[in-house]
ZATI-537961 format. One record per atom (N, C-alpha, C): x, y negated, z negated; atom name; residue number from 1. Coordinates in steps of 0.1 Angstrom, whole numbers. Layout:
// ZATI-537961
     X     Y     Z  a   k
     X     Y     Z CA NUM
...
// end
This chain:
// ZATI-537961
     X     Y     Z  a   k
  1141 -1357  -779  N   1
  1134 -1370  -779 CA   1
  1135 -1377  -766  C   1
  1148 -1377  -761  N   2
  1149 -1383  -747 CA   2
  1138 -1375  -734  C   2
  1134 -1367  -735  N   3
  1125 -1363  -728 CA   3
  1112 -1371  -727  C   3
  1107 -1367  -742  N   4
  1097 -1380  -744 CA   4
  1091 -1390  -738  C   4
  1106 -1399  -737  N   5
  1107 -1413  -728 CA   5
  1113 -1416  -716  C   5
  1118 -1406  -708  N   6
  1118 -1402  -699 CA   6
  1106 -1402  -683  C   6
  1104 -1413  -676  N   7
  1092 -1407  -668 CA   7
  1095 -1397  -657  C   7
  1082 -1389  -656  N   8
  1089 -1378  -651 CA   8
  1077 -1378  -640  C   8
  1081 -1376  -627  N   9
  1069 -1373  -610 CA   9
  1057 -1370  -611  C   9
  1059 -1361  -618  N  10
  1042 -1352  -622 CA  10
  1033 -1357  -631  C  10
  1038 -1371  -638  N  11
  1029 -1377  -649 CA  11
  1024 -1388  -642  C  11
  1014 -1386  -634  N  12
  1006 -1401  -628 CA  12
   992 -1402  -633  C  12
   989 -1417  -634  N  13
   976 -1417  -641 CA  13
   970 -1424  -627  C  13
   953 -1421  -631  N  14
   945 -1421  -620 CA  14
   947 -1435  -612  C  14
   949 -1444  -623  N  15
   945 -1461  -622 CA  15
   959 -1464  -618  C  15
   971 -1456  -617  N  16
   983 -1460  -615 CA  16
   995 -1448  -610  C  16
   987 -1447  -599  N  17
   992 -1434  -591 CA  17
  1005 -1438  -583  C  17
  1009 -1449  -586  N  18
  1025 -1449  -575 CA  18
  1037 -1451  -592  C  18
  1029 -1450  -605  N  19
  1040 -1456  -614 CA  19
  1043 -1437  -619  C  19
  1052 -1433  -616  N  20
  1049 -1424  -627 CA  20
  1060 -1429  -644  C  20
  1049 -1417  -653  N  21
  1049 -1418  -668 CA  21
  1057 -1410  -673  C  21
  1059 -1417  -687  N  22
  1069 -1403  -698 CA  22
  1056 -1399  -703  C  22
  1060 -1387  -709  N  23
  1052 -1379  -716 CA  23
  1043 -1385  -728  C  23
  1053 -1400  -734  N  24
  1042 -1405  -745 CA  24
  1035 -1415  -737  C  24
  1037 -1418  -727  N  25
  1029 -1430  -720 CA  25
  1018 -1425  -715  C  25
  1014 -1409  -712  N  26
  1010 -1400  -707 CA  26
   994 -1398  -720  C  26
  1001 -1394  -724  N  27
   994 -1390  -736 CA  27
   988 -1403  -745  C  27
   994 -1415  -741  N  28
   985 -1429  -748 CA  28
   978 -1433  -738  C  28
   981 -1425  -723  N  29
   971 -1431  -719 CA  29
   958 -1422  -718  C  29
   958 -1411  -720  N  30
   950 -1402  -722 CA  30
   938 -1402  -734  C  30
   946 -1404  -749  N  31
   938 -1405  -756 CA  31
   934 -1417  -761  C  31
   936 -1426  -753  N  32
   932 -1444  -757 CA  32
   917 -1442  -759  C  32
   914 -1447  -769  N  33
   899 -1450  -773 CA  33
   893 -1442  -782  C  33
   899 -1430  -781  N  34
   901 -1416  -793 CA  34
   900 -1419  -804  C  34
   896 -1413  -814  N  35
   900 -1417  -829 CA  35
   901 -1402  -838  C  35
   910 -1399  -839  N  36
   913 -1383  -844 CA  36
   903 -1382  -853  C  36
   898 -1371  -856  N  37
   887 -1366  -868 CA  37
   890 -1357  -875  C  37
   898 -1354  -889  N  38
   900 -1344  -894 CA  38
   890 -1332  -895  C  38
   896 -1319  -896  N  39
   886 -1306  -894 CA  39
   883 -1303  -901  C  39
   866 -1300  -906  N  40
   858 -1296  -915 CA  40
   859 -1285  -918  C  40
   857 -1279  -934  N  41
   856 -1268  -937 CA  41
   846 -1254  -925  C  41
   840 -1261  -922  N  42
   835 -1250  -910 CA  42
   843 -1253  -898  C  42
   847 -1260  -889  N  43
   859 -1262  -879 CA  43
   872 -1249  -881  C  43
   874 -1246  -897  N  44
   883 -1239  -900 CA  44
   875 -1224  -900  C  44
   869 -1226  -905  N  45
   865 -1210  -902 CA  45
   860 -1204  -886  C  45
   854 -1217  -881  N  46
   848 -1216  -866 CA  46
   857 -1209  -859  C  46
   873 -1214  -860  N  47
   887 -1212  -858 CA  47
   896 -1199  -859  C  47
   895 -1191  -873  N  48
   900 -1181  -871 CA  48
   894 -1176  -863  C  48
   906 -1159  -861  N  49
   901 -1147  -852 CA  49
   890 -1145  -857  C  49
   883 -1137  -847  N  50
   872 -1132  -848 CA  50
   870 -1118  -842  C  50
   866 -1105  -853  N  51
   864 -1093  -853 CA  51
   847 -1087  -849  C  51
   842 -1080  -845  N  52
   828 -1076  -842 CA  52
   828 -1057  -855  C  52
   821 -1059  -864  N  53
   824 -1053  -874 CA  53
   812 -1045  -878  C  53
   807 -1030  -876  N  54
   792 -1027  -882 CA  54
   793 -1029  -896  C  54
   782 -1029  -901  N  55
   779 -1037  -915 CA  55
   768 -1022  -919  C  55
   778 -1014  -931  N  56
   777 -1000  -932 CA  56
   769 -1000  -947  C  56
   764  -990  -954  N  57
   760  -992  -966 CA  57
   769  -990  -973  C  57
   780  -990  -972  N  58
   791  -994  -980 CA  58
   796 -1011  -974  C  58
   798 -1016  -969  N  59
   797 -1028  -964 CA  59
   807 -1032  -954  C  59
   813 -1039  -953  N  60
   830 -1037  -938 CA  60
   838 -1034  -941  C  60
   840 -1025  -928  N  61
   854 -1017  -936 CA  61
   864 -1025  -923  C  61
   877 -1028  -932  N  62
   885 -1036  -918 CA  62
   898 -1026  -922  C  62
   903 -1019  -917  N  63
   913 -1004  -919 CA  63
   914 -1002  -931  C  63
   917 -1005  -940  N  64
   916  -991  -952 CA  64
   908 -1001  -961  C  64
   904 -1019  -957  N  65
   895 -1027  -970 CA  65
   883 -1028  -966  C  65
   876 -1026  -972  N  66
   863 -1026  -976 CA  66
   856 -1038  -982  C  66
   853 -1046  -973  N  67
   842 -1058  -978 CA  67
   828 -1059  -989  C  67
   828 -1062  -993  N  68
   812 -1064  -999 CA  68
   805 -1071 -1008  C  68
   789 -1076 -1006  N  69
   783 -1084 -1015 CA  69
   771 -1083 -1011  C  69
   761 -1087 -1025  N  70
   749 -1083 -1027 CA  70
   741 -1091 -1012  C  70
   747 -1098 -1005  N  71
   743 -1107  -995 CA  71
   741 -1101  -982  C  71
   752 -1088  -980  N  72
   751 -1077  -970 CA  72
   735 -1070  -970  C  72
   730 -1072  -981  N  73
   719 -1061  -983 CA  73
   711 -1060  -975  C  73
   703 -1074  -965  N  74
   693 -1074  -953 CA  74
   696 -1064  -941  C  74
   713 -1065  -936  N  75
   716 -1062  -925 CA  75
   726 -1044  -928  C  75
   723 -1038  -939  N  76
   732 -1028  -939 CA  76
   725 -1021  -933  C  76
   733 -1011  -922  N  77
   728 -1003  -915 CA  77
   718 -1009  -897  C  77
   719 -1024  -900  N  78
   708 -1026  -891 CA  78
   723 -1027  -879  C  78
   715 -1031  -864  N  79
   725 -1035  -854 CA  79
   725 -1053  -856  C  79
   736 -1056  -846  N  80
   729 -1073  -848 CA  80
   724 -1076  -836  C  80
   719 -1086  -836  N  81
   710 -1089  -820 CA  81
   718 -1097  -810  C  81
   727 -1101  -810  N  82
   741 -1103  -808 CA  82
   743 -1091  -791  C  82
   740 -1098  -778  N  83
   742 -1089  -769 CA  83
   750 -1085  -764  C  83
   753 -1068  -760  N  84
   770 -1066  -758 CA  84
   778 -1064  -767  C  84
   777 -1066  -776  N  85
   783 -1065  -787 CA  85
   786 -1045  -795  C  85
   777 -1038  -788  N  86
   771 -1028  -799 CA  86
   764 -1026  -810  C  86
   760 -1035  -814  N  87
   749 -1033  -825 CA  87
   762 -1039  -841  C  87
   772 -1044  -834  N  88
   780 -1052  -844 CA  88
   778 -1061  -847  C  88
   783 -1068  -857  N  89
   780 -1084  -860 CA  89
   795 -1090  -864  C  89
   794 -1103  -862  N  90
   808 -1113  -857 CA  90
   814 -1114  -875  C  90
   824 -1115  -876  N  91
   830 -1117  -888 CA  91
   842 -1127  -885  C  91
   848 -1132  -892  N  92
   861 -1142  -886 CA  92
   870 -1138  -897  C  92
   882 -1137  -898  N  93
   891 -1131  -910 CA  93
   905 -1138  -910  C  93
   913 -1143  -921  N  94
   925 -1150  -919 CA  94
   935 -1136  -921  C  94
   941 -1134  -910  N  95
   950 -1124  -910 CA  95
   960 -1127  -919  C  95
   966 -1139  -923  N  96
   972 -1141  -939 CA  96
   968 -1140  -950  C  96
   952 -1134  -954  N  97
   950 -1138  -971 CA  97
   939 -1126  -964  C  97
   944 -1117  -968  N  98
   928 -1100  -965 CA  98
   924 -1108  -978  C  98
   923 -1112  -990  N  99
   910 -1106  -996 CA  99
   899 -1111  -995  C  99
   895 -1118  -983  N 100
   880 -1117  -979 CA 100
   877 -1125  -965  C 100
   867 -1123  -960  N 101
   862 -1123  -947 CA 101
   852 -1130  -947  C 101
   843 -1140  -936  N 102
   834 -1151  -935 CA 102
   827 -1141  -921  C 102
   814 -1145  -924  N 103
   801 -1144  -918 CA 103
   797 -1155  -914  C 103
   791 -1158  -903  N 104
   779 -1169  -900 CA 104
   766 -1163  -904  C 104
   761 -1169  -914  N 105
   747 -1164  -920 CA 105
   735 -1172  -907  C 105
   737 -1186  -903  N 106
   733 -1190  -897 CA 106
   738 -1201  -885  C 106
   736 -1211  -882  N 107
   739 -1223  -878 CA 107
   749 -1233  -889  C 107
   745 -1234  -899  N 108
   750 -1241  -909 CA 108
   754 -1236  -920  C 108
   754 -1225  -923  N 109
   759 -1211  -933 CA 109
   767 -1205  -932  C 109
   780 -1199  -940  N 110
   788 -1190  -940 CA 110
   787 -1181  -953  C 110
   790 -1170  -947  N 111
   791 -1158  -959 CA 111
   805 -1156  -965  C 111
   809 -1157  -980  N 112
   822 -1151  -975 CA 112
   821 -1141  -982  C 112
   830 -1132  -980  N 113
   829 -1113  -983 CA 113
   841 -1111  -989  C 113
   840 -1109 -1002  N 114
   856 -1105 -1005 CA 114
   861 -1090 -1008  C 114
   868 -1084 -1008  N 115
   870 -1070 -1006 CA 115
   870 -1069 -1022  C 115
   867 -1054 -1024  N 116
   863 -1048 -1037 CA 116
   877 -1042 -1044  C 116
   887 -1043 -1038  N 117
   900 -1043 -1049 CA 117
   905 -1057 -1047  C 117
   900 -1069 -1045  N 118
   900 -1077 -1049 CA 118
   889 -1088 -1061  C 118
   879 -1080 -1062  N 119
   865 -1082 -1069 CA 119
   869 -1071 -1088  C 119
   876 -1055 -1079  N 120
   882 -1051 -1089 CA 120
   893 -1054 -1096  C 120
   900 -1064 -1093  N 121
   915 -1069 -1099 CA 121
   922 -1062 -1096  C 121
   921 -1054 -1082  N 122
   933 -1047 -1082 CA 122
   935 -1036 -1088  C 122
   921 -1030 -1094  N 123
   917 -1013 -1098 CA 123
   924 -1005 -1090  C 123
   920 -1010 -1078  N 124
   923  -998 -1068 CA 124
   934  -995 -1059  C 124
   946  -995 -1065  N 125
   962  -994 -1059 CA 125
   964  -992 -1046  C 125
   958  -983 -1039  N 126
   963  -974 -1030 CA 126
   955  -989 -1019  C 126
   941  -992 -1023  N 127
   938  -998 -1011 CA 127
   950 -1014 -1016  C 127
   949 -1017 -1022  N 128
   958 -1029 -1025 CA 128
   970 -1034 -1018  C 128
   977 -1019 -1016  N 129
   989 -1013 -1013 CA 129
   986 -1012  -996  C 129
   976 -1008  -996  N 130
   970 -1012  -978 CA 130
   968 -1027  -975  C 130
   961 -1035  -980  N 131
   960 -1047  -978 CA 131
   973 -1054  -974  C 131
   985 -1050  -987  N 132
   996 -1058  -987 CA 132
  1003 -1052  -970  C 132
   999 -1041  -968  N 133
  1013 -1034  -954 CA 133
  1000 -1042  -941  C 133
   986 -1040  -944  N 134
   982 -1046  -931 CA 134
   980 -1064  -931  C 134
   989 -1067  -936  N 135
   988 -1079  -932 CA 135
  1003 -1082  -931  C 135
  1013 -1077  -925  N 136
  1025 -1076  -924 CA 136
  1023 -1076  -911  C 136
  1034 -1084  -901  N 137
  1036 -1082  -886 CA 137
  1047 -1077  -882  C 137
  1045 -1064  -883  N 138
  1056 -1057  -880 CA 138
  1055 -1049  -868  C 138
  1059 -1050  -859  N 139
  1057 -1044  -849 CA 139
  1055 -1024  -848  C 139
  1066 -1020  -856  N 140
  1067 -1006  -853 CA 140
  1059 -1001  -869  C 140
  1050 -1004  -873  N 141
  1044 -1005  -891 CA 141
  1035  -995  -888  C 141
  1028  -985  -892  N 142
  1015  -974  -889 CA 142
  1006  -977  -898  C 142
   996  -980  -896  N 143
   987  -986  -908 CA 143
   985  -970  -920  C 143
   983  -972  -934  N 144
   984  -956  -940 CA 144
   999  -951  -946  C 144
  1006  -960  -940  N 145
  1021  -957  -945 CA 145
  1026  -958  -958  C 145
  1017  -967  -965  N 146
  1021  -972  -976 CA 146
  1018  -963  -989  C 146
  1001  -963  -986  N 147
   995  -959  -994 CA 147
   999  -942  -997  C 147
  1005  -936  -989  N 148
  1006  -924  -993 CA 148
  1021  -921  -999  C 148
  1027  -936  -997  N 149
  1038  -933 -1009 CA 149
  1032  -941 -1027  C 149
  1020  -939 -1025  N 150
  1013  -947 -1038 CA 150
  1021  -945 -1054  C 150
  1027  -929 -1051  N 151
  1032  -925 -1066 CA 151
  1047  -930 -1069  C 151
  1052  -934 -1056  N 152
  1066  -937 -1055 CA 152
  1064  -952 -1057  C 152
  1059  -959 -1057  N 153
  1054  -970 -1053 CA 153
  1048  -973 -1067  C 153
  1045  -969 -1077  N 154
  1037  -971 -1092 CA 154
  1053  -968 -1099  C 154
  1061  -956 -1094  N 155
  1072  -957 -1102 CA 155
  1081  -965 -1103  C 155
  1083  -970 -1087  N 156
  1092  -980 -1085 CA 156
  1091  -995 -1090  C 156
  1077 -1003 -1088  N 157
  1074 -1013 -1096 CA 157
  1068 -1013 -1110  C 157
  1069  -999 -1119  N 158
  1068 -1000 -1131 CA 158
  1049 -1005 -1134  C 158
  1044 -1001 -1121  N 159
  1029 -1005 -1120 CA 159
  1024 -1020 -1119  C 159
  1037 -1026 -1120  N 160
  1034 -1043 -1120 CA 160
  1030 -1048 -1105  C 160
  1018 -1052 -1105  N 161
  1012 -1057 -1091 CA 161
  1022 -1070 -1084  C 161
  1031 -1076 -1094  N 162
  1040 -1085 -1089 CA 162
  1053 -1082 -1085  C 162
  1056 -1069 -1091  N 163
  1067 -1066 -1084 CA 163
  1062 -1057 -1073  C 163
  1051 -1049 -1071  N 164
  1049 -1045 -1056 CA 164
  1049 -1055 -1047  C 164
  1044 -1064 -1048  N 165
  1041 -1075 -1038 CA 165
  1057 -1081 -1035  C 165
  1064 -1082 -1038  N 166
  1076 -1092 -1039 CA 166
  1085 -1077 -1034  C 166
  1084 -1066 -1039  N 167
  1092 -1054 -1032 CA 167
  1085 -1053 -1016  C 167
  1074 -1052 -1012  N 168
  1070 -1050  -999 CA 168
  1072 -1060  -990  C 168
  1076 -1078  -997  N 169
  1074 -1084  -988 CA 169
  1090 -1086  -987  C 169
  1099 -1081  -995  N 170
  1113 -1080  -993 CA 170
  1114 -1072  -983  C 170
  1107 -1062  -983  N 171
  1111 -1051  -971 CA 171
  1107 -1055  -962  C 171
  1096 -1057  -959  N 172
  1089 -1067  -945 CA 172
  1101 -1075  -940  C 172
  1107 -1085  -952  N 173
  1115 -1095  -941 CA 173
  1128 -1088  -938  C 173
  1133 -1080  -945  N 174
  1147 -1073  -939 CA 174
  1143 -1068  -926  C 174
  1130 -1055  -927  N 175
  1129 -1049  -912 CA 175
  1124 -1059  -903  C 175
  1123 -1070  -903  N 176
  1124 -1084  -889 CA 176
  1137 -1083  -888  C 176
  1145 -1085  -900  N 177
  1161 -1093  -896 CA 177
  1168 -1084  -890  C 177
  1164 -1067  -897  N 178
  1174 -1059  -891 CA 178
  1168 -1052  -879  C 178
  1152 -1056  -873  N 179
  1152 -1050  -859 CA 179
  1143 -1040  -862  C 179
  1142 -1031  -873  N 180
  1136 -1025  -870 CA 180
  1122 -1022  -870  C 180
  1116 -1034  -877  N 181
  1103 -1037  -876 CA 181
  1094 -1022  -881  C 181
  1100 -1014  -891  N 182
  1089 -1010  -902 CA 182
  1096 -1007  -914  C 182
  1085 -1000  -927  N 183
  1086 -1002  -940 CA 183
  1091  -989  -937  C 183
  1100  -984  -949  N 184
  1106  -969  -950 CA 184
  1109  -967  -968  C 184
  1105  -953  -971  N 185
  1112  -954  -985 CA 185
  1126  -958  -988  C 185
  1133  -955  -976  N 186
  1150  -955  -981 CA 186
  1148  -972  -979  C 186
  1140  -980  -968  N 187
  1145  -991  -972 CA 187
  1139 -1000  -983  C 187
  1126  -996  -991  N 188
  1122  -999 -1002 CA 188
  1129  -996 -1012  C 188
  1139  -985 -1011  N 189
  1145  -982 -1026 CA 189
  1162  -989 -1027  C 189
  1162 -1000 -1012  N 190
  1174 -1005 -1012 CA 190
  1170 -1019 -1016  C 190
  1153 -1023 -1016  N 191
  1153 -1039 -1024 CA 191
  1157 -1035 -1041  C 191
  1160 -1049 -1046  N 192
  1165 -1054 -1056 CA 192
  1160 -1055 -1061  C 192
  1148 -1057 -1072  N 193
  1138 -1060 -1082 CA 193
  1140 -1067 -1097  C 193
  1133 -1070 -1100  N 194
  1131 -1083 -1119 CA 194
  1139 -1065 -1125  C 194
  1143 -1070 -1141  N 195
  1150 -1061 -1146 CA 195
  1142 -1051 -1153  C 195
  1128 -1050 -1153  N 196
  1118 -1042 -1161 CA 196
  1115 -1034 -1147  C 196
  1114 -1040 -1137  N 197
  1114 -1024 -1127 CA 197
  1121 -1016 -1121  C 197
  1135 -1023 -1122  N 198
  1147 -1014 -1122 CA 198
  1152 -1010 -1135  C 198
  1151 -1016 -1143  N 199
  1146 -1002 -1154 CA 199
  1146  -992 -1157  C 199
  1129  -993 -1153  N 200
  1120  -982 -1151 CA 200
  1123  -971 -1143  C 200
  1127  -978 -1130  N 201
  1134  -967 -1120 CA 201
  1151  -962 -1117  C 201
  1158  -969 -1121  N 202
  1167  -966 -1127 CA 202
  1173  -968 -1138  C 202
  1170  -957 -1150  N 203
  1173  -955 -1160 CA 203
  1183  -957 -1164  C 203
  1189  -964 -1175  N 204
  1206  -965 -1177 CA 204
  1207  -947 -1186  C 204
  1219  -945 -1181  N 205
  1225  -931 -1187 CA 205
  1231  -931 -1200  C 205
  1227  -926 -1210  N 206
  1238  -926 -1226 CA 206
  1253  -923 -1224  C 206
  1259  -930 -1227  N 207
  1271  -932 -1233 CA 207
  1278  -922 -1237  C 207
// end
């Protein structure tokens, strides 16, 4: 905090070039007259990343999820007119929440696209199971890793979509703490789990 109010050489304002400023004197004198404006539902979308994505007759594929809705139907297969681009079109996606993706339909329009194992409830494991590892920041992670332990992975959480999710993101945070920054069977079968999926995967022995 003592920084703060501190003036420091480099903080001169135009109107008062021999005084120098602290950093908050700096900054009140900067945005005097200002009036903050909270950000609008489009500000936020305007905001996320932004991907350039062909728009296929199956609809966007963003690594193993698959977007879609009856709203794609104009532009499947077309390029967009969008120059430089390749014949892509702009998408914006929150890299924390995959199950769906926003379009600019226009100037004042957004699309939003939600993926089809999220439309399916989660029918579809294996991409589910993709979704949960690509939205992990894990440095050393291979995207495909997961999904192809899909059978170990149904046995181990007893098929409950709540204990996969709470098993993967256990492993997620160990491999940050312990460095290694990816998912592994041995370190999946060292999380802890509710007592119905250890259970399931470790059987108690008869007596």
């Amino acid at each position: 905090m003592h920084y703060h109010h501190r003036p420091h050489e480099g903080l001169r304002h135009p109107m008062m070039p021999r005084k120098a400023l602290t950093p908050n004197e700096m900054w009140a004198a900067l945005v005097a007259g200002h009036v903050p404006v909270p950000l609008t539902g489009r500000d936020y979308l305007d905001l996320l990343p932004v991907r350039w994505q062909a728009i296929t007759p199956a609809g966007i594929t963003i690594h193993h999820r698959t977007y879609n809705t009856d709203l794609l139907a104009p532009h499947r297969g077309q390029a967009s007119p969008v120059p430089g681009r390749g014949g892509k079109w702009e998408i914006h996606y929150n890299p924390h929440d995959v199950r769906h993706v926003h379009r600019p339909f226009d100037e004042r329009t957004w699309q939003r696209i939600r993926t089809q194992a999220a439309d399916g409830n989660h029918g579809d494991a294996e991409q589910y199971e993709a979704s949960l590892a690509d939205a992990l920041d894990l440095h050393h992670h291979t995207p495909g890793t997961l999904p192809r332990h899909a059978p170990y992975l149904h046995q181990r959480t007893a098929g409950r979509i709540g204990s996969l999710t709470r098993l993967i993101r256990q492993a997620a945070i160990t491999a940050i703490h312990d460095g290694t920054e990816r998912i592994t069977k041995r370190s999946l079968d060292a999380i802890r789990l509710d007592h119905l999926a250890e259970t399931h995967h470790r059987p108690r022995r008869g007596r």
